[in-house]
Backbone bond lengths (Angstrom), bond angles and torsions (degrees), N, CA, C in turn:
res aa  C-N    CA-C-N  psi(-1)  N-CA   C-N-CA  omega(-1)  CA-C   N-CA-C  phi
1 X - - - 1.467 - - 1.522 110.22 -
2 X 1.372 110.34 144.06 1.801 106.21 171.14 1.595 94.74 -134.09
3 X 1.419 87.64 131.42 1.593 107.03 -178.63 1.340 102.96 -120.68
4 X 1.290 113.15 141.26 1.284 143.07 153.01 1.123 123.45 -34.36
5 X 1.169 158.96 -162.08 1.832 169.17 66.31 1.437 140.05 -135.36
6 X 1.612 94.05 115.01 1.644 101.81 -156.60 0.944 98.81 23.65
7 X 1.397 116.82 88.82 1.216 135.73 139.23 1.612 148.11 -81.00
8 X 1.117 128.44 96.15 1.208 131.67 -165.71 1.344 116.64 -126.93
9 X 1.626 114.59 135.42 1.330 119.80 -167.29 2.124 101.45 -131.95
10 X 0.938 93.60 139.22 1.438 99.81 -171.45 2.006 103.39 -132.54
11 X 1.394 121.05 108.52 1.324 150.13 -119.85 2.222 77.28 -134.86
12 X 0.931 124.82 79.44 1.329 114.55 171.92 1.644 111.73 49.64
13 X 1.030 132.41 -108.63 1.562 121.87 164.96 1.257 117.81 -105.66
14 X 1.201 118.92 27.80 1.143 117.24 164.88 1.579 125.20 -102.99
15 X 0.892 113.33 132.72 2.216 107.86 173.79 1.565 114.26 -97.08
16 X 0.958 134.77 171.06 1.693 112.81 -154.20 2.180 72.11 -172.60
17 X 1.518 94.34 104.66 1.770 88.60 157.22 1.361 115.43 85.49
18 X 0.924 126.82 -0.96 1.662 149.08 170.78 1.595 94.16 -7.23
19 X 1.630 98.69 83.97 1.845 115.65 159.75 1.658 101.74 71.01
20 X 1.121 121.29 45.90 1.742 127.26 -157.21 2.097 89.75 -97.16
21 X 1.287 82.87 119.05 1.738 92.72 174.30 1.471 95.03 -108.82
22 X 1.287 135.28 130.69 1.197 156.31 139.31 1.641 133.34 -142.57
23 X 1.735 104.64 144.70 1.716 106.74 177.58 1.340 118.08 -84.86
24 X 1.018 135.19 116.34 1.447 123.46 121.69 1.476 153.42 -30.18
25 X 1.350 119.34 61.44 1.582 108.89 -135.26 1.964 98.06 -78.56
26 X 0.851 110.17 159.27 1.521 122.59 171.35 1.762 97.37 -74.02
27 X 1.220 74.74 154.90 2.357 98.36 176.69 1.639 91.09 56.85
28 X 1.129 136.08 9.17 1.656 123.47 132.66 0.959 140.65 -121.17
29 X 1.285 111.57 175.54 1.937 115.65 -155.38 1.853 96.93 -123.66
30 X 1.472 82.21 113.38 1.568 95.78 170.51 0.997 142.41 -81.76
31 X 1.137 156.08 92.91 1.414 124.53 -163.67 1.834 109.25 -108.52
32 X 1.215 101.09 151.56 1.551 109.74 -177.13 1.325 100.65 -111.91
33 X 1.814 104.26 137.57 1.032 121.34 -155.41 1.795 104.56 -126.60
34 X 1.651 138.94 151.45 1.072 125.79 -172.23 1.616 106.00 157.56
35 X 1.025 105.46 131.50 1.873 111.79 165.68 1.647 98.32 -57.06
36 X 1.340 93.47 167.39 1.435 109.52 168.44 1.350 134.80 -65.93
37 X 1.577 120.60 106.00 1.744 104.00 -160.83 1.708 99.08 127.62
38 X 1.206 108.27 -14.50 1.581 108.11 -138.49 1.768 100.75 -82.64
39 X 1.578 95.46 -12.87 1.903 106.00 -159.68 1.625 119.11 72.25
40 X 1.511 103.63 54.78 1.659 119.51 171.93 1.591 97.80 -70.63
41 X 1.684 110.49 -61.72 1.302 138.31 172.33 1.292 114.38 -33.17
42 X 1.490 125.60 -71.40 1.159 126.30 172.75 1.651 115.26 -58.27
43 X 1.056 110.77 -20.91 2.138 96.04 -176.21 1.474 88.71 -82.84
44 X 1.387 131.21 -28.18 1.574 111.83 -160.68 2.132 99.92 -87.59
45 X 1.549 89.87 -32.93 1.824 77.90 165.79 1.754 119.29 -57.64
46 X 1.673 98.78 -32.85 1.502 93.37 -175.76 1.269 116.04 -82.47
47 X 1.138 126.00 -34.87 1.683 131.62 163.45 1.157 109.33 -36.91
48 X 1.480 125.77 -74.18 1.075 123.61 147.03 1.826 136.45 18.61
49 X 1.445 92.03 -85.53 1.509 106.66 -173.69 1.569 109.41 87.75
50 X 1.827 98.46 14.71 1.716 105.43 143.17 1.512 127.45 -50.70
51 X 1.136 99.96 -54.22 1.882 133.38 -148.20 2.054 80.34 -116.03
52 X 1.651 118.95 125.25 1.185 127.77 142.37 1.103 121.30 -64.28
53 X 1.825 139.93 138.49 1.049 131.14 126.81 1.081 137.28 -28.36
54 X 1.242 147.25 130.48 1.389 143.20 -171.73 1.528 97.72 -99.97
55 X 1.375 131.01 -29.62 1.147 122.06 168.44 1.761 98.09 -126.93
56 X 1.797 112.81 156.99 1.423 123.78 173.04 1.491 101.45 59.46
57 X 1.460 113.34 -174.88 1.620 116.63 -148.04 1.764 91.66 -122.06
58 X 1.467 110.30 -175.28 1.559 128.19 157.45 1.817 87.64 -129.63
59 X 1.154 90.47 173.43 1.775 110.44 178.06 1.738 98.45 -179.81
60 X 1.590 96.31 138.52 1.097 130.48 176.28 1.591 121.97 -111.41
61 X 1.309 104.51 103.37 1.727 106.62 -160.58 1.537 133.80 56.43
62 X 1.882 104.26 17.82 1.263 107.98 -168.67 1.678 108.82 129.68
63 X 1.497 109.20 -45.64 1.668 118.25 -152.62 1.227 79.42 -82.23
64 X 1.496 111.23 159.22 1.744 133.13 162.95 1.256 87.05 -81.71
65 X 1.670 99.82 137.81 1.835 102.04 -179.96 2.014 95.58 -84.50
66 X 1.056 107.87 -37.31 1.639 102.29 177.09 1.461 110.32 -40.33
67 X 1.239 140.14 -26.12 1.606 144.69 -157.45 1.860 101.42 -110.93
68 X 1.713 113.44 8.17 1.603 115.83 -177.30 1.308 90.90 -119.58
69 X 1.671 113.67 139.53 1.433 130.78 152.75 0.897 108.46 -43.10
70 X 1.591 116.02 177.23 1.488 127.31 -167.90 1.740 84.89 -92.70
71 X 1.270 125.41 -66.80 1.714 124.88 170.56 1.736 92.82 -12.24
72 X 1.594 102.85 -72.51 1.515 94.79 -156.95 1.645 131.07 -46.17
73 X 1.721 80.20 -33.30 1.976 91.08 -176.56 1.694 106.56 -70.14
74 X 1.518 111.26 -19.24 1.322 105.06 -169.56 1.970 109.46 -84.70
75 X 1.419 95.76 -5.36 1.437 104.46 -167.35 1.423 108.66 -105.14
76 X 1.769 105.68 2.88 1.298 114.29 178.30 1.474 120.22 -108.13
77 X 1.548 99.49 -31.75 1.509 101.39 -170.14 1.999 103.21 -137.00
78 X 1.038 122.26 173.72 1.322 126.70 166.28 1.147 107.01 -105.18
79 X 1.511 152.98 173.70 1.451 149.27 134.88 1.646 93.78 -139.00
80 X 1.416 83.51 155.95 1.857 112.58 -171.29 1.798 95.84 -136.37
81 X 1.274 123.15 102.62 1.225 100.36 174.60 1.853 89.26 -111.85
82 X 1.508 104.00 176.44 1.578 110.16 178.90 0.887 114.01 -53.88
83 X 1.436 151.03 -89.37 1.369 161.27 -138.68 1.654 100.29 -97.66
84 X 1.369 112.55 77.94 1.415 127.71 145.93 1.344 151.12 -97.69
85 X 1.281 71.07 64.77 2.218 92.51 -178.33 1.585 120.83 -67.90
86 X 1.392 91.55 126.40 1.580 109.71 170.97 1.391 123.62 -69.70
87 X 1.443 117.62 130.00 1.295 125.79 -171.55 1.574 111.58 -79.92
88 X 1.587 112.64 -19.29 1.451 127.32 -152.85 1.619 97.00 -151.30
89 X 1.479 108.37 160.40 1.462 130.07 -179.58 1.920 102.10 -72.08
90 X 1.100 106.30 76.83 1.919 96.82 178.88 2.166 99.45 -90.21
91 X 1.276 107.33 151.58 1.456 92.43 164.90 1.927 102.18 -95.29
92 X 1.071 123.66 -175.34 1.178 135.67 -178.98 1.829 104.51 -68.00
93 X 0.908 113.24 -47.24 1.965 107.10 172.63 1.188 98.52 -59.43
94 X 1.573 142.33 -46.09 1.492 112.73 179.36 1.539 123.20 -78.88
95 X 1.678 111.27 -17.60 1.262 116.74 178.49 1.600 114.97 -43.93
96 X 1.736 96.75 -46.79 1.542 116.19 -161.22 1.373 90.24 -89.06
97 X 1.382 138.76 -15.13 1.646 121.27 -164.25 1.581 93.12 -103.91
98 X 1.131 115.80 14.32 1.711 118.75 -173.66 1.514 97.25 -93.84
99 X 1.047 127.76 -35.25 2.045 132.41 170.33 1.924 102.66 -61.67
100 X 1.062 117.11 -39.40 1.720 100.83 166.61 1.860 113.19 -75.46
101 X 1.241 114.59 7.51 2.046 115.37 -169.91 2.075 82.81 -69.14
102 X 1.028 130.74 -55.14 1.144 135.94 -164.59 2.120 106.24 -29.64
103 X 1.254 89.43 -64.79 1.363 126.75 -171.56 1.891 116.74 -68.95
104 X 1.237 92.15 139.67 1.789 92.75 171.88 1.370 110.34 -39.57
105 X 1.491 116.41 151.76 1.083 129.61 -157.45 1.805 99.81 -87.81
106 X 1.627 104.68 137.04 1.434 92.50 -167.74 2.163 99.09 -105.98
107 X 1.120 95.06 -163.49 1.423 91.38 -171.22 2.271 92.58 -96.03
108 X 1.052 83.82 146.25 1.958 94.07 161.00 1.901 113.00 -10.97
109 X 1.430 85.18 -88.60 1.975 118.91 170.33 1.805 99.54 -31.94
110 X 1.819 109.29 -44.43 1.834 85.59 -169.42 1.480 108.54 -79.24
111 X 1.629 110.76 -29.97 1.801 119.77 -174.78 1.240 87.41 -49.98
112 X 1.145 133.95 -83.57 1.386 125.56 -158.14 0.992 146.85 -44.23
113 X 1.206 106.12 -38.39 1.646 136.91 174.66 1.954 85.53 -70.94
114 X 1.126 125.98 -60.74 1.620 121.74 -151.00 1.329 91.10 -69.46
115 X 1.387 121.82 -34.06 1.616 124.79 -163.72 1.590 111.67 -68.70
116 X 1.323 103.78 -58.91 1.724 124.91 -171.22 1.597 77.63 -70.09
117 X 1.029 161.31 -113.04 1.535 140.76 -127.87 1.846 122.39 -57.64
118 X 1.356 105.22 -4.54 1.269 111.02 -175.48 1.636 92.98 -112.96
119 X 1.204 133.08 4.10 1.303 147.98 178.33 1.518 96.08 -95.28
120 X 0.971 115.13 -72.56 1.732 130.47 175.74 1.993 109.93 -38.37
121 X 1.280 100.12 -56.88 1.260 91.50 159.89 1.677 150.33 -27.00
122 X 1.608 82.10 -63.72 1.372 107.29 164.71 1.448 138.05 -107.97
123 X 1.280 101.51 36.47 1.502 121.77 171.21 1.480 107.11 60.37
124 X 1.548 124.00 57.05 1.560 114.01 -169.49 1.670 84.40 -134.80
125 X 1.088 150.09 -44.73 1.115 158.24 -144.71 2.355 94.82 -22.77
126 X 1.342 82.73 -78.93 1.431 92.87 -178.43 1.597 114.21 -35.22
127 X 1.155 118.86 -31.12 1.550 113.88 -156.16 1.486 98.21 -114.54
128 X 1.325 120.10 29.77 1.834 132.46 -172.08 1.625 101.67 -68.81
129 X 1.185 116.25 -24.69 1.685 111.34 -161.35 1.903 93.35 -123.46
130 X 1.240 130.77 17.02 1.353 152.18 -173.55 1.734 86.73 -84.76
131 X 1.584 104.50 131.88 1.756 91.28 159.65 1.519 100.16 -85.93
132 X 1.665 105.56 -177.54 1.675 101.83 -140.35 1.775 78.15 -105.02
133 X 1.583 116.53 0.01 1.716 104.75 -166.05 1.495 104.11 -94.94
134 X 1.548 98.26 -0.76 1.680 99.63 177.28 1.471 118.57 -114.93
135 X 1.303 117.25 19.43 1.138 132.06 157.83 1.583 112.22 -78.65
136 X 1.896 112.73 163.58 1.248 107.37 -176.93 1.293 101.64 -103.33
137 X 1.159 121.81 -179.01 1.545 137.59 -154.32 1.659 108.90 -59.21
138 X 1.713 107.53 -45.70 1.362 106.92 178.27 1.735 122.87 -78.50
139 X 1.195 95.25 -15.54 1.992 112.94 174.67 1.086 105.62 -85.15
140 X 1.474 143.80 -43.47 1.348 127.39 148.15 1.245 133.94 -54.22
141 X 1.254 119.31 -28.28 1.808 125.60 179.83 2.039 91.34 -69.08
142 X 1.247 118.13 -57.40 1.695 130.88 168.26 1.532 84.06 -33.91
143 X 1.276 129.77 -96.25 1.403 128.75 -139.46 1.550 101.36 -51.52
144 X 1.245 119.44 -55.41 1.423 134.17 166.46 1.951 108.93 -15.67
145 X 1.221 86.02 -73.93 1.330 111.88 172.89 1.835 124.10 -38.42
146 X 0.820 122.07 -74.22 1.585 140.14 146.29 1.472 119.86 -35.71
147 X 1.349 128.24 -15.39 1.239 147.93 150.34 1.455 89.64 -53.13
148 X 1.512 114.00 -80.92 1.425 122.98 -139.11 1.589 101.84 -72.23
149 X 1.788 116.93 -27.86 1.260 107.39 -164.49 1.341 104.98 -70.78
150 X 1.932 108.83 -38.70 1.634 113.42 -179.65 1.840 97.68 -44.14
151 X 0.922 130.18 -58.50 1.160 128.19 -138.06 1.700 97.80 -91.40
152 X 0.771 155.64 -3.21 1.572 133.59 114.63 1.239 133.25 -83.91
153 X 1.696 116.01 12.54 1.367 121.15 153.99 1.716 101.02 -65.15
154 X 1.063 123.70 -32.28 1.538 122.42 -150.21 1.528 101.07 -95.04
155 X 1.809 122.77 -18.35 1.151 103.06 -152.50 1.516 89.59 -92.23
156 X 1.309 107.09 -171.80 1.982 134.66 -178.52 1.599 104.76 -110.47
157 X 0.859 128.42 30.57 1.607 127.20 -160.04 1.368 75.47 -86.15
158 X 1.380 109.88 176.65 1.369 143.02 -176.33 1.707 98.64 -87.64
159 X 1.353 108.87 -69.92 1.504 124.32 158.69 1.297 135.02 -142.89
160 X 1.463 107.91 70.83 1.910 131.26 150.41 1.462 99.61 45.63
161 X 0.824 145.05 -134.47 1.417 161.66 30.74 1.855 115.28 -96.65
162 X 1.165 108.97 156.94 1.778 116.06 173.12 1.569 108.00 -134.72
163 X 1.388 100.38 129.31 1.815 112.10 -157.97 1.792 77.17 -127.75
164 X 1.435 91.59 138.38 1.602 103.90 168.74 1.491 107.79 -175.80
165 X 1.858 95.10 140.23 1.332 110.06 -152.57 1.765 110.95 -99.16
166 X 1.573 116.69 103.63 1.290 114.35 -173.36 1.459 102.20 79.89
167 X 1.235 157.70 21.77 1.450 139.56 -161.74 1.731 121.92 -50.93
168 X 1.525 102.33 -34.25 1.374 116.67 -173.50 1.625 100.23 -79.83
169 X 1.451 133.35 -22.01 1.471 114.73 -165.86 1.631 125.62 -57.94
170 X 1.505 106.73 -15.05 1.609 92.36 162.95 1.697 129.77 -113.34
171 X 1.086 77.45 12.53 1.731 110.58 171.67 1.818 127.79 -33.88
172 X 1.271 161.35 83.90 1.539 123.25 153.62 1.145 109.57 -45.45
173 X 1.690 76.93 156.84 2.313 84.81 175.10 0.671 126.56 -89.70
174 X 1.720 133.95 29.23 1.445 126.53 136.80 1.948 115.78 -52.24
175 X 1.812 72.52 -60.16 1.956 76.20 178.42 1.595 131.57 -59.64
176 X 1.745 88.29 -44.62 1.732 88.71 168.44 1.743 128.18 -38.78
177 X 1.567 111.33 -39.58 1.229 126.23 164.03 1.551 115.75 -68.67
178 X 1.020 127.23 -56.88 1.494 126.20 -177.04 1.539 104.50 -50.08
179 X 1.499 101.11 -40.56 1.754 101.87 -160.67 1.275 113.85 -74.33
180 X 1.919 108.05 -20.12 1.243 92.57 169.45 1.592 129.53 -101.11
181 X 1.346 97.89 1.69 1.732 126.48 168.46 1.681 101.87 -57.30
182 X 1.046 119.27 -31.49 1.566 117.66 -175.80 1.238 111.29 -105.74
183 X 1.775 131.66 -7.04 1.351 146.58 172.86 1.721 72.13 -75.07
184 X 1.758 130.22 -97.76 1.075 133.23 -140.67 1.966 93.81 -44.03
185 X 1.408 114.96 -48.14 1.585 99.75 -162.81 1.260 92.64 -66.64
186 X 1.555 163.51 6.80 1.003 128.68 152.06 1.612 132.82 -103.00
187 X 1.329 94.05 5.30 1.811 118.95 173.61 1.786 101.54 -81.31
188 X 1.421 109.38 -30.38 1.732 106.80 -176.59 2.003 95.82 -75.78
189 X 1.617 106.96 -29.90 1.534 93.57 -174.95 2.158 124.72 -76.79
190 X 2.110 82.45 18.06 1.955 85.16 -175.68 1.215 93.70 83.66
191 X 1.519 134.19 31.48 1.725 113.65 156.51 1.441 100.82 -116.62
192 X 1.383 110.56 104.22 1.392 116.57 134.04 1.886 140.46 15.79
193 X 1.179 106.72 40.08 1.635 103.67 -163.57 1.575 113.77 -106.05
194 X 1.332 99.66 121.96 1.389 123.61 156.56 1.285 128.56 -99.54
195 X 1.717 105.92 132.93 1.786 119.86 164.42 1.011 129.46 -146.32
196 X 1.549 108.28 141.29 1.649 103.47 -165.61 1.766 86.75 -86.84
197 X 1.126 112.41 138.38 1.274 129.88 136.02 1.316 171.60 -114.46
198 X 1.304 152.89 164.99 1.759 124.93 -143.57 2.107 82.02 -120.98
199 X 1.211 98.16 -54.95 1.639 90.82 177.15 1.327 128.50 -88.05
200 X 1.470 91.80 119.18 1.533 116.13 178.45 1.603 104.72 -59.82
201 X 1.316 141.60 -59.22 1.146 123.20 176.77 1.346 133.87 -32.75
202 X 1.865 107.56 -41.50 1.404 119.50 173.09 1.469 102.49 -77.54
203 X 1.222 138.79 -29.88 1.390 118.29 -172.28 1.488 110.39 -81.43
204 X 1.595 111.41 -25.47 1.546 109.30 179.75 1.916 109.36 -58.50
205 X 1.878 106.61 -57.17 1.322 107.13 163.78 1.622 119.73 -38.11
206 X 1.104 120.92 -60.03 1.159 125.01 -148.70 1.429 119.94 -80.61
207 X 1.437 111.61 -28.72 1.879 103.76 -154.20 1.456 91.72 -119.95
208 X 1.489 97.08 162.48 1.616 101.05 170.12 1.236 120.76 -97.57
209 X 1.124 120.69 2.60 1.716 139.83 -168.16 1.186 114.71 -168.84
210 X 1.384 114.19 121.36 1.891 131.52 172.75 1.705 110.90 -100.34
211 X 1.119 113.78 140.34 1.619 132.90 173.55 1.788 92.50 -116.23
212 X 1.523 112.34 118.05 1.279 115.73 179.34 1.471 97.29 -120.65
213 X 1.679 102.85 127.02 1.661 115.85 169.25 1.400 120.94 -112.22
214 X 1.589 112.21 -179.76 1.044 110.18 -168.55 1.519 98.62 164.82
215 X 1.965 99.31 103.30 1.544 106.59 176.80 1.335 113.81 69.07
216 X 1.272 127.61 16.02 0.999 131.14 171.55 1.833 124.88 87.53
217 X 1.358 99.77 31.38 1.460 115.44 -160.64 1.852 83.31 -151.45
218 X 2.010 82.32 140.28 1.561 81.60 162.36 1.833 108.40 -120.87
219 X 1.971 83.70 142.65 1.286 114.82 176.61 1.149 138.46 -56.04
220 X 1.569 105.92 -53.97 1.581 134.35 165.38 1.476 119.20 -159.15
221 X 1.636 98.31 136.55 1.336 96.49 166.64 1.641 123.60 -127.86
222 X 1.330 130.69 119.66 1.462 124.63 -160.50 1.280 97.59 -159.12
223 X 1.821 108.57 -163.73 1.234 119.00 177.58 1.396 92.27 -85.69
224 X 1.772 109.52 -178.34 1.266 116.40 -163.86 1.703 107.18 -81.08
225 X 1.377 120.66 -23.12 1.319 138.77 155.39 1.753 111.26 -40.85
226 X 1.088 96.31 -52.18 1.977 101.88 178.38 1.146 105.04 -89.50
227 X 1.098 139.78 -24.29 1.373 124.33 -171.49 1.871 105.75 -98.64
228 X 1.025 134.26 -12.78 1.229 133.61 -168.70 1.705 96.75 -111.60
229 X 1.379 116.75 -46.01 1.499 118.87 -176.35 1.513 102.74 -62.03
230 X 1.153 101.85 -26.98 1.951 103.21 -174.21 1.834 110.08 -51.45
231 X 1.311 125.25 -30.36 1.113 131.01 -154.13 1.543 101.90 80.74
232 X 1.470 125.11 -54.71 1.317 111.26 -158.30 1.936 120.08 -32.15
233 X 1.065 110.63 -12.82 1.751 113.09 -147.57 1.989 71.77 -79.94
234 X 1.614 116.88 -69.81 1.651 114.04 -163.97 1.654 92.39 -50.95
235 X 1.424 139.61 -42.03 1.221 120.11 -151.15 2.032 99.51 -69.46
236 X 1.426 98.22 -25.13 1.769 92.64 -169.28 1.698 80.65 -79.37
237 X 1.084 135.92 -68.84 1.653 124.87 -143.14 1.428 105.06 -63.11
238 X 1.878 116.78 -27.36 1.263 109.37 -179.43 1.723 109.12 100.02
239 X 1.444 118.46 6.03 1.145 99.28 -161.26 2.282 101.94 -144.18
240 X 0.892 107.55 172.72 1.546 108.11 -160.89 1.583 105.75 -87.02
241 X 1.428 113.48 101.53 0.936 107.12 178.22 1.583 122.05 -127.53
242 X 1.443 120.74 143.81 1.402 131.77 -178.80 1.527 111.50 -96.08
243 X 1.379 110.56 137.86 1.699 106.09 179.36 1.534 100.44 -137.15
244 X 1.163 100.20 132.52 1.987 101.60 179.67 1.529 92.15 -107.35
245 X 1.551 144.44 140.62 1.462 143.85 177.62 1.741 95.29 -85.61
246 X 1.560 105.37 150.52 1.072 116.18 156.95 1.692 124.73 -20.51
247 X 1.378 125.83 146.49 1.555 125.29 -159.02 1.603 90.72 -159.28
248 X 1.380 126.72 98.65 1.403 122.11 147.83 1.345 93.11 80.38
249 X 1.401 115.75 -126.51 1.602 136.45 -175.76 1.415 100.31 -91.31
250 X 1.094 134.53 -26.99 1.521 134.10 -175.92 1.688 128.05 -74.99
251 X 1.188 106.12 95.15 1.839 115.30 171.74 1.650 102.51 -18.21
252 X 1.476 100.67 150.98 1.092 111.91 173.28 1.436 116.82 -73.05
253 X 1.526 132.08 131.32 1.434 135.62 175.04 1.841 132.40 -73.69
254 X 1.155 101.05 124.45 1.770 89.17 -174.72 1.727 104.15 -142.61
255 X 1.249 90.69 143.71 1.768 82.37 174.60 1.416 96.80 -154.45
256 X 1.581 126.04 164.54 1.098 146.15 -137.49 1.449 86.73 -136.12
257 X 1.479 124.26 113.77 1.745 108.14 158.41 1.597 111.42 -128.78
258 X 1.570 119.08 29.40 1.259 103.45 148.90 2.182 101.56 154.38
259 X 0.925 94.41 -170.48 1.965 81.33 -179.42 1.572 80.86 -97.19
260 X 1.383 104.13 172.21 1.483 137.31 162.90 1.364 125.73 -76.11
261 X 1.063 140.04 139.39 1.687 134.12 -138.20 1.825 86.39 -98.16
């Protein structure tokens, strides 16, 4: 679990969360919700234990993340944020074998084996020896991706967590769905997962819990039932929205029919 406490982050003149206590619970999938501007970005750096609080703590299963090495945070959590540019020519097998660097050093025979099945996952297998700068936008966000899953596949934490920012934005929606079909199968194994996301349809399907922002303050935080039934979600985006709750076997329903006058 990563919890919050009075938490407050102050960004040059800006304050972002003014003393904001919230859980993260492990074995669910969060998604963070917010217009543009709103500080989706900044809670997942601070969740994290990228980004310090300037006021109140983070903690990871209990520990103050301020009191963990940088090793430690990497052996605790994964993060994927958007804009992950390579400094150097890596091909995609080292991209993805870069999430075990945290961890004791394994032999040749295990990278590979751990790599090519977390490749397979995410539809990269073929393109393993591909450098990662000649891939297109959504095959790198994948390779990206598979980095982060190796790397709380590998750790011993009590409960992992994997924070990643937008993952689906270069996505089709086959993948957008698959990708988050394998976020939920690894939230049922006790890992901790957070994502900011831009579509509300996929976050209604997908998560078991929404964090809704706005200006740098949060709005609501609940299951996807409370947070979408609230109205608050159309009052932040501004726009007319219908939500039917989960029914039996049937995903929850949402549709968009226009902004608000």
């Amino acid at each position: 679990m990563i919890r919050l406490e009075d938490a407050t982050v102050e960004l040059g003149a800006t304050a972002f969360f003014h003393g904001l206590s919230l859980p993260f619970a492990a074995g669910k999938l969060t998604g963070v919700l917010g217009p543009n501007g709103s500080g989706k970005t900044t809670l997942l750096r601070l969740a994290s234990a990228e980004l310090a609080p300037t006021r109140g703590r983070v903690t990871f299963d209990g520990r103050d993340a301020s009191s963990l090495s940088a090793l430690e945070k990497a052996q605790q959590r994964g993060l994927m944020m958007q804009a992950s540019e390579l400094a150097f020519e890596f091909t995609v097998f080292e991209l993805c074998a870069m999430g075990l660097a945290p961890f004791a050093r394994k032999r040749p025979e295990q990278v590979r084996a751990a790599v090519h099945a977390v490749a397979e996952q995410v539809g990269l297998v073929s393109l393993l020896e591909r450098s990662v700068r000649s891939l297109s936008g959504g095959e790198r966000q994948r390779a990206h991706l598979a980095r982060v899953l190796l790397q709380v596949e590998a750790s011993s934490a009590a409960h992992p967590a994997l924070l990643l920012d937008e993952p689906a934005s270069h996505q089709d929606p086959a993948w957008q769905l698959a990708l988050f079909d394998l976020l939920r199968e690894r939230a049922a194994k006790g890992v901790t997962v957070i994502a900011v996301i831009h579509d509300l349809a996929l976050a209604a399907r997908s998560c078991d819990q929404l964090v809704l922002l706005e200006r740098g303050t949060l709005v609501r935080a609940g299951s996807v039932d409370e947070v979408f039934g609230s109205g608050d979600v159309a009052k932040v985006f501004a726009v007319e929205l219908e939500y039917e709750p989960r029914a039996s076997e049937r995903p929850p329903r949402l549709s968009l029919s226009g902004r608000k006058a």
